[in-house]
LOKOLLO-720101 format. One record per atom (N, C-alpha, C): residue number from 0; residue in three letters; atom name; x, y, z negated. Coordinates in steps of 0.05 Angstrom, whole numbers, plus 5000, padded with zeros to 4 digits. Layout:
! LOKOLLO-720101
REC, n, res, atom, xx, yy, zz
REC, NUM, ALA, CA, X, Y, Z
...
END
This chain:
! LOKOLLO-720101
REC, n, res, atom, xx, yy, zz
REC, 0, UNK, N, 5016, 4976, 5000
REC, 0, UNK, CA, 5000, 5000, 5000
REC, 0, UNK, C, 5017, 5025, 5000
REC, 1, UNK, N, 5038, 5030, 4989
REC, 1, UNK, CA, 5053, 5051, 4987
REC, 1, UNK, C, 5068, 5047, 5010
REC, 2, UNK, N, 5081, 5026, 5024
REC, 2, UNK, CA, 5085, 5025, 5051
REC, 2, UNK, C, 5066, 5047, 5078
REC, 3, UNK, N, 5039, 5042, 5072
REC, 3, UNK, CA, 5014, 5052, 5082
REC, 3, UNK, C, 5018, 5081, 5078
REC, 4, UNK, N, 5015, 5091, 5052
REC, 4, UNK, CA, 5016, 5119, 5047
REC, 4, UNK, C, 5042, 5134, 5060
REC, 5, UNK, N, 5064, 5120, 5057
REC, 5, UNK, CA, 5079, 5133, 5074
REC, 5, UNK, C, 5076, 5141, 5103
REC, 6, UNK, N, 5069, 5117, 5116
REC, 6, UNK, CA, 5060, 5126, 5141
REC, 6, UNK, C, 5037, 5141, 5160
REC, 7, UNK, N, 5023, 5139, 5141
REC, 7, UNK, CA, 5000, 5160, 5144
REC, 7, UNK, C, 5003, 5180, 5141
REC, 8, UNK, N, 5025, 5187, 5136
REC, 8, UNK, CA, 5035, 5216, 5127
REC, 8, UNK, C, 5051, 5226, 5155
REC, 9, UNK, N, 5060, 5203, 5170
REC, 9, UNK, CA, 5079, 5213, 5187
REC, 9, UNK, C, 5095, 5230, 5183
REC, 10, UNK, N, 5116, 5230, 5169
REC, 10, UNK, CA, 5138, 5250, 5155
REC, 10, UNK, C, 5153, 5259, 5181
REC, 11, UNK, N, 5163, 5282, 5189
REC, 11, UNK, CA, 5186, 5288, 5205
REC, 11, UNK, C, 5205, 5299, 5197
REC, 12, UNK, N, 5232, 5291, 5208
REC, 12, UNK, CA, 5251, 5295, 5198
REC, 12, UNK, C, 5258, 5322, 5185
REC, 13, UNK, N, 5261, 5331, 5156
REC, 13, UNK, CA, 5258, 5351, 5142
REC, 13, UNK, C, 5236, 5371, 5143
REC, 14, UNK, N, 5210, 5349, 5149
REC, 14, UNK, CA, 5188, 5361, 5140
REC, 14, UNK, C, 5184, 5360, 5113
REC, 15, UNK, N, 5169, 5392, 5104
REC, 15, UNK, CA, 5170, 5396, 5075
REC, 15, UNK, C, 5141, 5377, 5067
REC, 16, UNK, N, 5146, 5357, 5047
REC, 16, UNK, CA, 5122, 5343, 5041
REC, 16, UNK, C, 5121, 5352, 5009
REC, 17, UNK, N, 5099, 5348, 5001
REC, 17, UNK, CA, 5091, 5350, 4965
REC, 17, UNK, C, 5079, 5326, 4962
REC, 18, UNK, N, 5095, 5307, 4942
REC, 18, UNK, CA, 5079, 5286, 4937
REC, 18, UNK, C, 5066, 5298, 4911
REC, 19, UNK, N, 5041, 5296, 4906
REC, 19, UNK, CA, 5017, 5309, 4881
REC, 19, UNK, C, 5014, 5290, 4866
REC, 20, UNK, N, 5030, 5282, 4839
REC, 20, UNK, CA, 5021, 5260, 4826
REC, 20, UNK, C, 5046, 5243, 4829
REC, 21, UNK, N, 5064, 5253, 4836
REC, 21, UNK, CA, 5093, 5231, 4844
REC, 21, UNK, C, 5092, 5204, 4832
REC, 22, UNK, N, 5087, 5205, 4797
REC, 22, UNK, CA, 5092, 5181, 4792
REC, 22, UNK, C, 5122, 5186, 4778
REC, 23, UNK, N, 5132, 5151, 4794
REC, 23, UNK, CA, 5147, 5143, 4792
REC, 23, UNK, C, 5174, 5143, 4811
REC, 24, UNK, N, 5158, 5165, 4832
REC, 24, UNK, CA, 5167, 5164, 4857
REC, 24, UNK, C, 5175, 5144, 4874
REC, 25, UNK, N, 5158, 5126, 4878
REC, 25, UNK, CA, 5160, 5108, 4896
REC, 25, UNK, C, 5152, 5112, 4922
REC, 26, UNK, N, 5133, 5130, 4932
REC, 26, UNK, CA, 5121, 5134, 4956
REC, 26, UNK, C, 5148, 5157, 4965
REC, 27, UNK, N, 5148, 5179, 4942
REC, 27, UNK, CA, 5170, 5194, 4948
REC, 27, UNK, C, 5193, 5184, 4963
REC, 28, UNK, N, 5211, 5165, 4951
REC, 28, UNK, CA, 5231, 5145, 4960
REC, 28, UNK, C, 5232, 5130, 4986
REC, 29, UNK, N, 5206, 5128, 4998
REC, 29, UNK, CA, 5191, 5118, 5023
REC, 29, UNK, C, 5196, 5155, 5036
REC, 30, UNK, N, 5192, 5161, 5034
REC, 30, UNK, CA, 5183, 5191, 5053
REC, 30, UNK, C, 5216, 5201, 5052
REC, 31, UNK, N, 5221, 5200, 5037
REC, 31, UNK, CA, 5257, 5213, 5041
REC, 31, UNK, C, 5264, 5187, 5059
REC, 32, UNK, N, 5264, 5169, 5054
REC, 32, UNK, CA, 5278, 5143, 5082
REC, 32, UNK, C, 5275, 5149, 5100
REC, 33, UNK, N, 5251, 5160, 5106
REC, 33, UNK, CA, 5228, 5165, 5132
REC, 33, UNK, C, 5251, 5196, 5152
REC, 34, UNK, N, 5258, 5216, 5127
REC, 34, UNK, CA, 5267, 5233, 5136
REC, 34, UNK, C, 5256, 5266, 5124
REC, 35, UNK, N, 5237, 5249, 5114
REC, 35, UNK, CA, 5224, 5283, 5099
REC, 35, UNK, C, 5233, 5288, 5075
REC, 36, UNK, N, 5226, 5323, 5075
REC, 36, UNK, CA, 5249, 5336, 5051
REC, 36, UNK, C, 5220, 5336, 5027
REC, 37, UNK, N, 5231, 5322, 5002
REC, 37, UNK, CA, 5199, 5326, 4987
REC, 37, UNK, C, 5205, 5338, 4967
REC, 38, UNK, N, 5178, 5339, 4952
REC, 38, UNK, CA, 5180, 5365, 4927
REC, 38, UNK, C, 5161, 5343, 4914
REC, 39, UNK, N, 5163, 5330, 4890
REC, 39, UNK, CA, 5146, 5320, 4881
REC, 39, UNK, C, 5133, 5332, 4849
REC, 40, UNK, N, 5111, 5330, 4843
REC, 40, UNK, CA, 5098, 5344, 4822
REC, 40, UNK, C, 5077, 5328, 4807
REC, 41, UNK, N, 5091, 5321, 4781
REC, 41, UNK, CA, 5078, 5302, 4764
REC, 41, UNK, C, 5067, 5313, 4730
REC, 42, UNK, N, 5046, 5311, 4709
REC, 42, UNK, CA, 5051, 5325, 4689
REC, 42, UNK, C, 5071, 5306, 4668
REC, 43, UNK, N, 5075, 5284, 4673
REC, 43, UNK, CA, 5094, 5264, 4656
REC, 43, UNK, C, 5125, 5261, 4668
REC, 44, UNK, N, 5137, 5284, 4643
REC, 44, UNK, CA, 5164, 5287, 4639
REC, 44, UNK, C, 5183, 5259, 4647
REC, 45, UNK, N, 5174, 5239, 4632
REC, 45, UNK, CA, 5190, 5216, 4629
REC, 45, UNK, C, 5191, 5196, 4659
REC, 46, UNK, N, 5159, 5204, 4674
REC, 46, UNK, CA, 5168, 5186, 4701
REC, 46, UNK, C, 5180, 5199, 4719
REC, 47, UNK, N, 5189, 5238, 4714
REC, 47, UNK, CA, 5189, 5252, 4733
REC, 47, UNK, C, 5223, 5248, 4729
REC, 48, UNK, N, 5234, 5236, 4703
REC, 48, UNK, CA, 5257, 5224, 4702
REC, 48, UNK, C, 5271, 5206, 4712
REC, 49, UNK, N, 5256, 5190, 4721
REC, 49, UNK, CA, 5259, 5160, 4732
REC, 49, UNK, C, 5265, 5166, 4764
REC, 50, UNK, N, 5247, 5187, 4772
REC, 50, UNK, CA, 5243, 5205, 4797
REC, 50, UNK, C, 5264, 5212, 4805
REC, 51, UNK, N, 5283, 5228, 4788
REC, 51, UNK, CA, 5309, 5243, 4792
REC, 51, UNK, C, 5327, 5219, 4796
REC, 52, UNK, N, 5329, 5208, 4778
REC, 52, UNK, CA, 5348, 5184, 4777
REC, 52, UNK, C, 5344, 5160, 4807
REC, 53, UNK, N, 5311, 5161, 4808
REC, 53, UNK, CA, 5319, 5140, 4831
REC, 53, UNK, C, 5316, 5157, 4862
REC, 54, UNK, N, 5304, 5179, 4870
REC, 54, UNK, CA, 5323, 5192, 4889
REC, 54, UNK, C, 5322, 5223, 4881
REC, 55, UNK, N, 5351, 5214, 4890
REC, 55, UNK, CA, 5367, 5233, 4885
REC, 55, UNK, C, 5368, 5253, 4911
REC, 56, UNK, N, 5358, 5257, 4924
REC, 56, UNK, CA, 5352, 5264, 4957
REC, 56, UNK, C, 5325, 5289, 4946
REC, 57, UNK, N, 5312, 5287, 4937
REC, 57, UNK, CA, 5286, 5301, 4929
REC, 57, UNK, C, 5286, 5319, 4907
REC, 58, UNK, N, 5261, 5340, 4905
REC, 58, UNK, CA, 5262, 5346, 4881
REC, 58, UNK, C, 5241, 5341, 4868
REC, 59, UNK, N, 5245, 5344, 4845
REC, 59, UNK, CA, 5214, 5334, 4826
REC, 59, UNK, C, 5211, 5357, 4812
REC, 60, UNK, N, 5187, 5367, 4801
REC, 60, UNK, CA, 5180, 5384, 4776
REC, 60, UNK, C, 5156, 5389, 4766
REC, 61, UNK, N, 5166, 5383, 4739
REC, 61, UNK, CA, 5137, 5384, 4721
REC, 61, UNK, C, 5116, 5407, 4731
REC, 62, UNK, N, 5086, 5397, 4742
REC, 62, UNK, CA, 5072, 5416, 4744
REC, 62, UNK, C, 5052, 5398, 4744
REC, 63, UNK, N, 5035, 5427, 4751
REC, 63, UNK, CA, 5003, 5421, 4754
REC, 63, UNK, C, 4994, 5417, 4786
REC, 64, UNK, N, 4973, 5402, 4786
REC, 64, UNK, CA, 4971, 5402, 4808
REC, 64, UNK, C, 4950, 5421, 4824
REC, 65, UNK, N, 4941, 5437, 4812
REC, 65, UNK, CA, 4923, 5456, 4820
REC, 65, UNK, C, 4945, 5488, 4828
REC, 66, UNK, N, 4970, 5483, 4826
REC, 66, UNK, CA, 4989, 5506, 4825
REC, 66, UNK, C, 5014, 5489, 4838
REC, 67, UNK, N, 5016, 5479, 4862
REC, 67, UNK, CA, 5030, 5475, 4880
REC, 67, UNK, C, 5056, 5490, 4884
REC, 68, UNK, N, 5071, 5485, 4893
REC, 68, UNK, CA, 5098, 5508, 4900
REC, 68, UNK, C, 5100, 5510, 4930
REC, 69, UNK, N, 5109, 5539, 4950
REC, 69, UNK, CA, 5121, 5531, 4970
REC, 69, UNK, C, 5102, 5519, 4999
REC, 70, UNK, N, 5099, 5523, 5015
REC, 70, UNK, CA, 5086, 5506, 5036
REC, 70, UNK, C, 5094, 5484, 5048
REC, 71, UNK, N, 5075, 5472, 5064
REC, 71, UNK, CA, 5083, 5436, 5064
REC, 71, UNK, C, 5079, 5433, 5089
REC, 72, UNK, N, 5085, 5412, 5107
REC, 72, UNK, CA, 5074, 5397, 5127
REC, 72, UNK, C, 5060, 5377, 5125
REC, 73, UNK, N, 5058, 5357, 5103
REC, 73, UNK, CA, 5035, 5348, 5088
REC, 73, UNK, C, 5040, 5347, 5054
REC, 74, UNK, N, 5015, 5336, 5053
REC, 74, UNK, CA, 5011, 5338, 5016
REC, 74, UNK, C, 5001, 5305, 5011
REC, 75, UNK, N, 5015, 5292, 4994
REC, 75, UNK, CA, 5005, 5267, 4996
REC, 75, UNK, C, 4990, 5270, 4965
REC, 76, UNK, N, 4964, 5265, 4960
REC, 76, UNK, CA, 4961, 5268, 4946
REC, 76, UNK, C, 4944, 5247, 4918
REC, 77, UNK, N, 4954, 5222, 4931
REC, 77, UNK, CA, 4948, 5200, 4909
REC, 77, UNK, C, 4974, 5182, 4909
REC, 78, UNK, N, 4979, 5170, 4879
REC, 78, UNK, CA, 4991, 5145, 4876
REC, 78, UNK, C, 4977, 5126, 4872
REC, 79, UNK, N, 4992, 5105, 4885
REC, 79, UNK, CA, 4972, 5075, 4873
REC, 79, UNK, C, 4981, 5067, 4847
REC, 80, UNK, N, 4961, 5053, 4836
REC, 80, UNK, CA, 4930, 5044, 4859
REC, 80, UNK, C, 4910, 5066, 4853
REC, 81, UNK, N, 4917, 5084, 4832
REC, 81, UNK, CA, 4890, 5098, 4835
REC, 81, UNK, C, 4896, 5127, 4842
REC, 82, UNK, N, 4875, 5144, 4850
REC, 82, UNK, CA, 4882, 5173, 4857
REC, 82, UNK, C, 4889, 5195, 4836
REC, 83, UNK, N, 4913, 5199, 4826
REC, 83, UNK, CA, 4921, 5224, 4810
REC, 83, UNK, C, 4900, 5246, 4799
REC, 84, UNK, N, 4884, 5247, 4821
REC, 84, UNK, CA, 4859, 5276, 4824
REC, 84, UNK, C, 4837, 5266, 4796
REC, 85, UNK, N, 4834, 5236, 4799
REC, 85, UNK, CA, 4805, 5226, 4776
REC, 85, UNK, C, 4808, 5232, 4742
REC, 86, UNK, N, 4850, 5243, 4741
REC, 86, UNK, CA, 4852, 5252, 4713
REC, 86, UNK, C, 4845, 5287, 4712
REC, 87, UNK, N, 4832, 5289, 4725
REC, 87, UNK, CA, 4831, 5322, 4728
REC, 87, UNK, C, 4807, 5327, 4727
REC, 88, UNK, N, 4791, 5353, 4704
REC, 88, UNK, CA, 4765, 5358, 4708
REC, 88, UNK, C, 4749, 5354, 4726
REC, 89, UNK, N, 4730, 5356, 4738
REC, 89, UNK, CA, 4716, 5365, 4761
REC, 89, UNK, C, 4721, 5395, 4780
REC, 90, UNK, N, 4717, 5413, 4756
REC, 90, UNK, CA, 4724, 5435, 4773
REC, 90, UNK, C, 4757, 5439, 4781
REC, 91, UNK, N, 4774, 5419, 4749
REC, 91, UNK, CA, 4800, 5423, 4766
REC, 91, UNK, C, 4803, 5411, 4788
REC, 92, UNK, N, 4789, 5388, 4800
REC, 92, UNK, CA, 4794, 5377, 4814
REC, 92, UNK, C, 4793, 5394, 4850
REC, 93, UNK, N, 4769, 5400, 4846
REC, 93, UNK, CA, 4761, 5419, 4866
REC, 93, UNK, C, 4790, 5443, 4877
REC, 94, UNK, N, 4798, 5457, 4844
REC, 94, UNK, CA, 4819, 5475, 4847
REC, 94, UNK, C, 4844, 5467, 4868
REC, 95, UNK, N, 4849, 5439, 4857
REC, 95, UNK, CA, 4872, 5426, 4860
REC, 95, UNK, C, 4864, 5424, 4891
REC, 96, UNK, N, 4852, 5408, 4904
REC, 96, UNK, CA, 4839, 5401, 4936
REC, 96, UNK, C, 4853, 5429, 4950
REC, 97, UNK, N, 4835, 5455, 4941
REC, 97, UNK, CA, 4831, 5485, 4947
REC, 97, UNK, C, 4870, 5489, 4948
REC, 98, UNK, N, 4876, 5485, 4932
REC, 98, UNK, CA, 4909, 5491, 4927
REC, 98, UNK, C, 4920, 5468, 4945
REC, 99, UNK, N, 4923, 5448, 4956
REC, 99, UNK, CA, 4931, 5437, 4981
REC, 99, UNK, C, 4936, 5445, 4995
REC, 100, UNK, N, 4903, 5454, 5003
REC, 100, UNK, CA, 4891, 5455, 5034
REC, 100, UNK, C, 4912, 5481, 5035
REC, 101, UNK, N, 4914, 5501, 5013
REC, 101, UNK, CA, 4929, 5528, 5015
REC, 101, UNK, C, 4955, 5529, 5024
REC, 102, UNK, N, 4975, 5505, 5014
REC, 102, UNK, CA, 5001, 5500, 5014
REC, 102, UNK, C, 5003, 5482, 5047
REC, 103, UNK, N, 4980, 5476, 5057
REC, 103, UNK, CA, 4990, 5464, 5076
REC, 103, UNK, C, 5008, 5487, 5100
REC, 104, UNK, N, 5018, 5479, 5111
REC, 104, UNK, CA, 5027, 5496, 5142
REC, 104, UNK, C, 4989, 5500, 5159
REC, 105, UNK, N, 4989, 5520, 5164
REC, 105, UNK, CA, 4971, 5526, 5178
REC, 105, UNK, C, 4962, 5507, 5205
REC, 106, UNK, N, 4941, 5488, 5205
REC, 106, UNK, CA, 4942, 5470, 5231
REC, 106, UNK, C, 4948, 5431, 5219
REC, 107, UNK, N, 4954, 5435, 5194
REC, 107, UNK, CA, 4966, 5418, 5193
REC, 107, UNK, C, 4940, 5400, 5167
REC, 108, UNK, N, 4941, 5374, 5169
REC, 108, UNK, CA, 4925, 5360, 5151
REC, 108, UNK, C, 4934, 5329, 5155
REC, 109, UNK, N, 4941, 5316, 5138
REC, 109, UNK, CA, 4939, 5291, 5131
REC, 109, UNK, C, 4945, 5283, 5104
END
């Protein structure tokens, strides 16, 4: 499945991606192989550790996901197996979508 998410993303070579919810950065790790430059954004300090340590190619930082950094060529915005977004209010949730769609490059959606 994280195989999947990578490629759906179609990364290009030093396209700026945001993985939303990094994790553990495993999909991350998939998308830097691929060739894309990522920014990953998790609220748990300790996996966004594991992140740094296992690539080292990326950056990670503690945030929110409704307050994105920077613009993207895509935004990946679930880890498996479940979607990052279902720990987030309702209305944050909405915010967070709204703050994507904002960070994407103009034209751009996946």
């Amino acid at each position: 499945m994280l195989e999947r998410h990578a490629e759906l993303l179609e990364p290009l070579n030093g396209a700026l991606t945001l993985d939303a919810g990094t994790g553990t950065g495993n999909v991350a790790e998939l998308l830097v192989a691929r060739g894309a430059t990522v920014t990953g954004i998790d609220f748990c300090e300790p996996a966004l550790e594991k992140c740094r340590w296992k690539v080292r190619q990326a950056e990670f930082h503690f945030g929110d996901l409704t307050q994105p950094p920077r613009v993207y060529t895509g935004v990946l915005r679930s880890r498996c197996p479940a979607p990052v977004l279902h720990l987030l209010r309702p209305s944050a949730q909405q915010l967070a979508v709204d703050e994507f769609f904002r960070v994407l490059k103009p034209g751009e959606w996946r």
